[in-house]
C-alpha positions as CSV (number, residue, x, y, z in Angstrom):
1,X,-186.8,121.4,142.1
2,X,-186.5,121.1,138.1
3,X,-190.0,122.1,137.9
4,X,-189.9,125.6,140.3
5,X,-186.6,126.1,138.4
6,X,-188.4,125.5,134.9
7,X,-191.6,128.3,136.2
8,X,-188.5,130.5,137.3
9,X,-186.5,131.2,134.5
10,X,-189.4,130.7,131.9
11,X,-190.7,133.8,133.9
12,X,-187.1,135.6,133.1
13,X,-187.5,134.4,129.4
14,X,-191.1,135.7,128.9
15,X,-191.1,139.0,130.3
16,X,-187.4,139.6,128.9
17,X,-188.9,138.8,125.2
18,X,-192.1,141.1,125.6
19,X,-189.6,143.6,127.2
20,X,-187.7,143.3,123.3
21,X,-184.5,141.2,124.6
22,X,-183.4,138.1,122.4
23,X,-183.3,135.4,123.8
24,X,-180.1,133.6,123.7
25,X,-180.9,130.2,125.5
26,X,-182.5,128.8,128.6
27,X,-181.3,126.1,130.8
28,X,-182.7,124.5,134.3
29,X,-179.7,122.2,134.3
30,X,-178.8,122.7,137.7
31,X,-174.8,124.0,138.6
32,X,-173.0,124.5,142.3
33,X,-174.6,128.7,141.4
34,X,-178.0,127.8,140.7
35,X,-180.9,125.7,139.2
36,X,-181.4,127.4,135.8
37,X,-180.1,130.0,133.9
38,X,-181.7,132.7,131.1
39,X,-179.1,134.2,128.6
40,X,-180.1,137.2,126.9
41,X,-178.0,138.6,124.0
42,X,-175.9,141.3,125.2
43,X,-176.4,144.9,124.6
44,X,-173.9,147.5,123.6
45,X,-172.9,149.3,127.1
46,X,-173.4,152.8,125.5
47,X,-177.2,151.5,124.8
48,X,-177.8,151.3,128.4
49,X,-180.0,154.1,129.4
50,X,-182.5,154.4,132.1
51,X,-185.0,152.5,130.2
52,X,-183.2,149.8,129.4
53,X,-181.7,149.6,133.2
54,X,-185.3,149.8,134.0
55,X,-186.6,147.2,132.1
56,X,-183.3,144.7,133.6
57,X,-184.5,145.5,136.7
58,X,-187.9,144.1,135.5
59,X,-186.7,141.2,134.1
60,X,-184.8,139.7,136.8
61,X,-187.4,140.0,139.7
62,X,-189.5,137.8,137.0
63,X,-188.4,134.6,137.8
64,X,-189.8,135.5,141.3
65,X,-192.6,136.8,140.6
66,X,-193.3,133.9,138.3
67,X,-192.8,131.4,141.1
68,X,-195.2,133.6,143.6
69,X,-197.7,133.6,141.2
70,X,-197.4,129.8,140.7
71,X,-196.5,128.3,144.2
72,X,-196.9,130.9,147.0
73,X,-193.6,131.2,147.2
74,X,-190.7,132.9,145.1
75,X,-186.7,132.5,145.5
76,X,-185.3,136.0,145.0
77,X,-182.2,135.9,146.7
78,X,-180.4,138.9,144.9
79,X,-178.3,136.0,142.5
80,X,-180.5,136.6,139.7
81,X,-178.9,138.8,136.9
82,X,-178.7,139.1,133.2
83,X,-175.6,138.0,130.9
């Protein structure tokens, strides 16, 4: 599982740092919630327009996509999100 989790949120990380987020860290240490987790730095509310909700939305269907791309097979169950 560490490595699909490791493809999964390296997919969050990249696209969320060509997309212009900082990174704050990445994890794949597994918790009762999830396998892995990808921590952007947060961004002021009253920044959040529709580009910027847009990209989000980009972002988190990226650790799906990633997996897809790599093993046929991707995990998006709607727990994804951004911190």
């Amino acid at each position: 599982m560490t490595s699909r989790a490791a493809i999964h949120e390296a997919g969050h990380a990249v696209v969320g740092r060509v997309r212009g987020r900082r990174l704050r860290y990445v994890s794949i240490r597994g918790t009762d919630e999830s396998e892995g987790d990808t921590v952007f730095w947060r961004v002021d509310p009253e920044r959040a327009s529709d580009r910027f909700l847009r990209r989000e939305v980009v972002i988190s269907y990226a650790g799906s996509i990633a997996e897809e791309r790599h093993a046929g097979s991707g995990t998006f169950d709607g727990n994804d999100r951004e911190a």
